[in-house]
N, C-alpha and C positions, 0 to 999 in steps of 0.2 A: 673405407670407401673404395669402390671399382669402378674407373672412368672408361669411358672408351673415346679416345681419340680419333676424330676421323680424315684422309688427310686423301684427294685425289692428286696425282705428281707427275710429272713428267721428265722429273729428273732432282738429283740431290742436289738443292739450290738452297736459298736464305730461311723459307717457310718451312722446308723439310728439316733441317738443322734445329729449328730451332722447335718443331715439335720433337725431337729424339731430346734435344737437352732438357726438355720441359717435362716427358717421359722420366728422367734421370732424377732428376731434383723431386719431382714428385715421389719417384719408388724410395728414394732415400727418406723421405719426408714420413715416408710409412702408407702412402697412398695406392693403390695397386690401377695398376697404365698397361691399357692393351691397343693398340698401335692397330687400327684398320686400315689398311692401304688400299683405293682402289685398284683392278687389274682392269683397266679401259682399254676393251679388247679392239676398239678400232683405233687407236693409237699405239705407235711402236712404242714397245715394252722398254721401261728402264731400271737401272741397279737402285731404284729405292730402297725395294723389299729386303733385297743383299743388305743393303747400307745399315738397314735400321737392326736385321739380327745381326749381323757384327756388333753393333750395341751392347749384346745378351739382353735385348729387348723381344718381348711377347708379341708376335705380329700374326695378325688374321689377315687373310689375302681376299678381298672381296672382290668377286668378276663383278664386271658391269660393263654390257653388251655396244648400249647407247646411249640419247639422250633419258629416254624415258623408258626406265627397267625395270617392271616390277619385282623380278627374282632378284633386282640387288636389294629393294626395302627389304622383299624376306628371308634376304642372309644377313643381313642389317640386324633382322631382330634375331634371328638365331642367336646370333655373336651377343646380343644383349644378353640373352636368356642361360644359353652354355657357361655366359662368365660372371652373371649375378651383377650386373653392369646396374649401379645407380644414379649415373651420369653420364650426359654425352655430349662432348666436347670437338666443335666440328671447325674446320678449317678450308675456306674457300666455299667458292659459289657452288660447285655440285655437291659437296658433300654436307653445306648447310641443306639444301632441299631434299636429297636423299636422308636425313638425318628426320629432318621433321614430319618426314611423310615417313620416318619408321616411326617415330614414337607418339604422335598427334593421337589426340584420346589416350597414351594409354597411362598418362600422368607419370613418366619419365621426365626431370627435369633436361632442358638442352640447351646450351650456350655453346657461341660463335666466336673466332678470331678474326676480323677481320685485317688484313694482313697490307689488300689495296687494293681497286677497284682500277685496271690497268685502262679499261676502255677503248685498247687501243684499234680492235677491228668491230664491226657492226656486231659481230655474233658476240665480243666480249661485251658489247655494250645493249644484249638484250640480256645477256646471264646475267651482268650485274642489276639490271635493274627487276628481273627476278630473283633478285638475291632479297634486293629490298624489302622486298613484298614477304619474301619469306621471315626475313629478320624479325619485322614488326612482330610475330610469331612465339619469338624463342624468351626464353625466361630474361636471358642479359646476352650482350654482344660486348665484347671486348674490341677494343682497337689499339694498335700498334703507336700509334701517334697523337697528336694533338687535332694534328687536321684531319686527319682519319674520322673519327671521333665525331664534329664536327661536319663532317660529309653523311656522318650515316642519320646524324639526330636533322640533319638536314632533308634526309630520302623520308623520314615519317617515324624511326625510332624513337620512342618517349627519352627524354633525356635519362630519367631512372632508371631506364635497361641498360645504359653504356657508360664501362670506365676503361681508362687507358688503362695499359699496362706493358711497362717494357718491356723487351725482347733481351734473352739472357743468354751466355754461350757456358757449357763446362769449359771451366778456365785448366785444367788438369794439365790439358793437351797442349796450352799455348805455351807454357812459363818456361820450358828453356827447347824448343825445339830445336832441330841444328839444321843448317839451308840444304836443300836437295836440286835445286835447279840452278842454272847459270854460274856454276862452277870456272867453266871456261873462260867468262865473262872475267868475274874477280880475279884469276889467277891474272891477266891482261889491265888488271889497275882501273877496271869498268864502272861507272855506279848503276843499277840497276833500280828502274821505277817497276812499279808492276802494277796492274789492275786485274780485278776481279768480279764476274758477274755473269750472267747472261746476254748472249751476244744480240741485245734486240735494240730497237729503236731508246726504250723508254732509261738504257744505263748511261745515254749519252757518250759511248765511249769514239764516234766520228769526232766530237769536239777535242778529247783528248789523241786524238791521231793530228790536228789540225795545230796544235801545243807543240809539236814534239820540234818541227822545223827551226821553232823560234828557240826551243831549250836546247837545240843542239848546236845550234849559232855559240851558245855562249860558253855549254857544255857537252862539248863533239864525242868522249870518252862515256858517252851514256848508250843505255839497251833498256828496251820496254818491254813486258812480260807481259803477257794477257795471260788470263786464266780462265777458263768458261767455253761453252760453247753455243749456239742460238742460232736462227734464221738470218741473222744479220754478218755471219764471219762473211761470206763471199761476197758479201758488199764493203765490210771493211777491210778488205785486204785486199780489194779496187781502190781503195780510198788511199792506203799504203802507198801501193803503186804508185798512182797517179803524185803521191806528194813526194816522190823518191825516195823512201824511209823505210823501204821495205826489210832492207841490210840493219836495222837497227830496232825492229819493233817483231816480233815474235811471239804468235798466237802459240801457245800450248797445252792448249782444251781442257778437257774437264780430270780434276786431280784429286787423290784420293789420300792425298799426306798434305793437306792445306797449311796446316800449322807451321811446316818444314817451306811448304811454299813461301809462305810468309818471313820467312824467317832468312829469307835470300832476300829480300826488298831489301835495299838503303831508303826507300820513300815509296809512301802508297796513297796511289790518286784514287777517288771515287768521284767521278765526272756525272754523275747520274742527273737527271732530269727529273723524276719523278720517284719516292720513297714511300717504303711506310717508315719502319727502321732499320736499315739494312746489316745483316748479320754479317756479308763480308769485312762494314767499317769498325765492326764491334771486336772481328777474328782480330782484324790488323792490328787495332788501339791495344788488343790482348797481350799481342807480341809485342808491346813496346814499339811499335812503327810512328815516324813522324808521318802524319798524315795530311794530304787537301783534299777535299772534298767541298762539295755544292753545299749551297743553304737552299735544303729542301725540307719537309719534312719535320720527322725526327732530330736530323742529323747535327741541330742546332744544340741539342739537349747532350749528343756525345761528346762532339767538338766545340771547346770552348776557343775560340779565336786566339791566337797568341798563346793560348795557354797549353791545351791537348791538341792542337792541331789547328792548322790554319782554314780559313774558311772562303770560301770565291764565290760569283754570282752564276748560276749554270747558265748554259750554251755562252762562252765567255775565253776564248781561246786564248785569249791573251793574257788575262789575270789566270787564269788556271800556268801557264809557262812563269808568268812570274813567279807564282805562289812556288812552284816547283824550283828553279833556278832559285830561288832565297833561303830552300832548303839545302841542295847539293851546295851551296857555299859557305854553310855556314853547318859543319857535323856536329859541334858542341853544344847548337840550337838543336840539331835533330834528335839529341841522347836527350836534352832537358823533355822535347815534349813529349819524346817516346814513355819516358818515365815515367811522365805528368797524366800519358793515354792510359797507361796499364791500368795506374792508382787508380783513376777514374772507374775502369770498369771493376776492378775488383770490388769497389766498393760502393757499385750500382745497377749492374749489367751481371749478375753472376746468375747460373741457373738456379743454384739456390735463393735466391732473391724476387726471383720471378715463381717459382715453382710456390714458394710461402704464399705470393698476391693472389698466386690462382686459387688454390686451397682455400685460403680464405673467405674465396671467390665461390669457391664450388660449396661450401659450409652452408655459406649465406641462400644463395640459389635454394639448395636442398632443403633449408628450414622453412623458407618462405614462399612455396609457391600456391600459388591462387590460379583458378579457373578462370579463362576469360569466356565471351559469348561467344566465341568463337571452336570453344571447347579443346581447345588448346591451354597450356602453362605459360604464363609471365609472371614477373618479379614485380612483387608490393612496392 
């Protein structure tokens, strides 16, 4: 089988990750994965493209001008035709609609990830709900979560097009990294929290700036890492300021040895508000990190409460500090749940584990699709 993955980006975040791991697990699996990146020429270019051939992944660079491109459908089908592509596997709202308007009529089977519907400015919230329209469309839609899932069979998708399906990382990379950041920190007797994600409204990380006063009340000998970059850093390093923490919390943008990032945490917060399943909390639990995190989502499904990580209510500054302070006092708690995170994903969360569901996935699709009146493919 030849998929083509379709993926528009804006940078190497949680969706991009975990389409290269998904790419992995599959070429292993015996599946052959070509990797279409958009190039959205009205937005500044970023190291996707880079990111995914350091892979020794197969990647097509597809221009696409604007909203509505027709030379990107017909490099679209190029890329199908050049590579004997008998599936297409699309990710996010433009490149589910680019996707379907390559293949409509031409009895190419096509399935969706959908990853979240962020909603968070007017324009996100007319793409997504052309997304919907498109979905209805596609043979099956995958979702990332439960409530994922659930939201989309909620927009008019037949419940029989949509199954969950976790989010996996290559664990290769995690299992013994060695810390690269805040060296200076630890040699001074430091503990170090760190957070990861993009800097926008929807990771919640102002609640976690708003934690930090109260956790340094109790534990003065701490330094906070951010990792990521987004619209939102010059608003939270106002937020810093203003809360005098600025000597103690340190943005250090977007990193390209995460694993090593990781692996300098004593503790990793995910403050987020809004999930599908977030592949940063998946890196961390990788690395053995004792973890807190929101009950959003997924996230219930990583973190089991007391067990692989503690659990808080979002936008919650206060139980997010305690959750934090219960860990920094307690390091022989923080080795039990780090241990307890690993196990967990190695033995649920692996890209080989997800890469099997999808295949499976993609099996069933290809055996079974049926013409609707719309002269489009859906799934029996």
């Amino acid at each position: 089988m030849h998929v083509l993955q379709l993926l528009s980006s804006g940078g190497v975040y949680g969706a991009e990750k975990m389409v290269v791991s998904l790419a992995k697990g599959l070429e292993r699996a015996g599946c052959r994965t070509i990797l279409g990146v958009f190039d959205n020429t009205h937005v500044e270019s970023s190291d996707v493209v880079t990111y995914m051939q350091q892979q020794n992944l197969p990647v097509v660079v597809i221009p696409c001008k604007g909203k509505i491109d027709w030379t990107t459908v017909d490099n679209i089908r190029h890329c199908i035709k050049l590579n004997n592509i008998n599936l297409i596997h699309s990710h996010g709202y433009k490149t589910d609609l680019y996707g379907y308007l390559a293949v409509r009529h031409s009895g190419l089977p096509i399935l969706a990830t959908s990853h979240l519907w962020t909603r968070r400015t007017t324009s996100l919230r007319v793409y997504a709900y052309a997304d919907q329209l498109a979905l209805r469309r596609f043979n099956h839609v995958v979702a990332v979560s439960d409530e994922i899932a659930r939201e989309i069979i909620s927009s008019g998708v037949p419940p029989a097009k949509v199954s969950v399906i976790d989010n996996g990382i290559d664990l290769a990379a995690f299992r013994d990294p060695s810390p690269s950041v805040g060296a200076e920190f630890r040699a001074s007797g430091m503990r170090i929290v760190g957070a990861v994600g993009r800097l926008v409204d929807q990771k919640g990380f102002d609640y976690l700036l708003r934690a930090i006063p109260r956790i340094l009340k109790h534990f003065p000998s701490t330094v906070f890492l951010v990792a990521g970059e987004g619209t939102e850093r010059a608003k939270l390093e106002a937020l810093a300021s203003q809360l005098n923490i600025t000597r103690q919390v340190h943005f250090i943008g977007v990193r390209n040895d995460m694993p090593n990032v990781y692996a300098s945490f004593d503790v990793f917060v995910l403050p987020s508000l809004n999930e599908g399943m977030p592949i940063a909390l998946i890196e961390a639990m990788a690395t053995a990190k004792p973890v807190v995190a929101t009950r959003v989502a997924a996230v219930p499904k990583l973190v089991i409460n007391g067990q692989t990580g503690l659990l808080i209510d979002p936008r919650d500054p206060e139980a997010l500090s305690d959750a934090v302070c219960q860990l920094l006092e307690k390091p022989t708690y923080c080795e039990t749940l780090g241990k307890a995170a690993r196990a967990r994903i190695e033995q649920q969360f692996s890209s080989e584990v997800m890469a099997q569901h999808y295949l499976q996935l993609y099996r069933k699709v290809q055996a079974n699709p049926v013409p609707t009146a719309e002269g489009v493919l859906c799934k029996n």
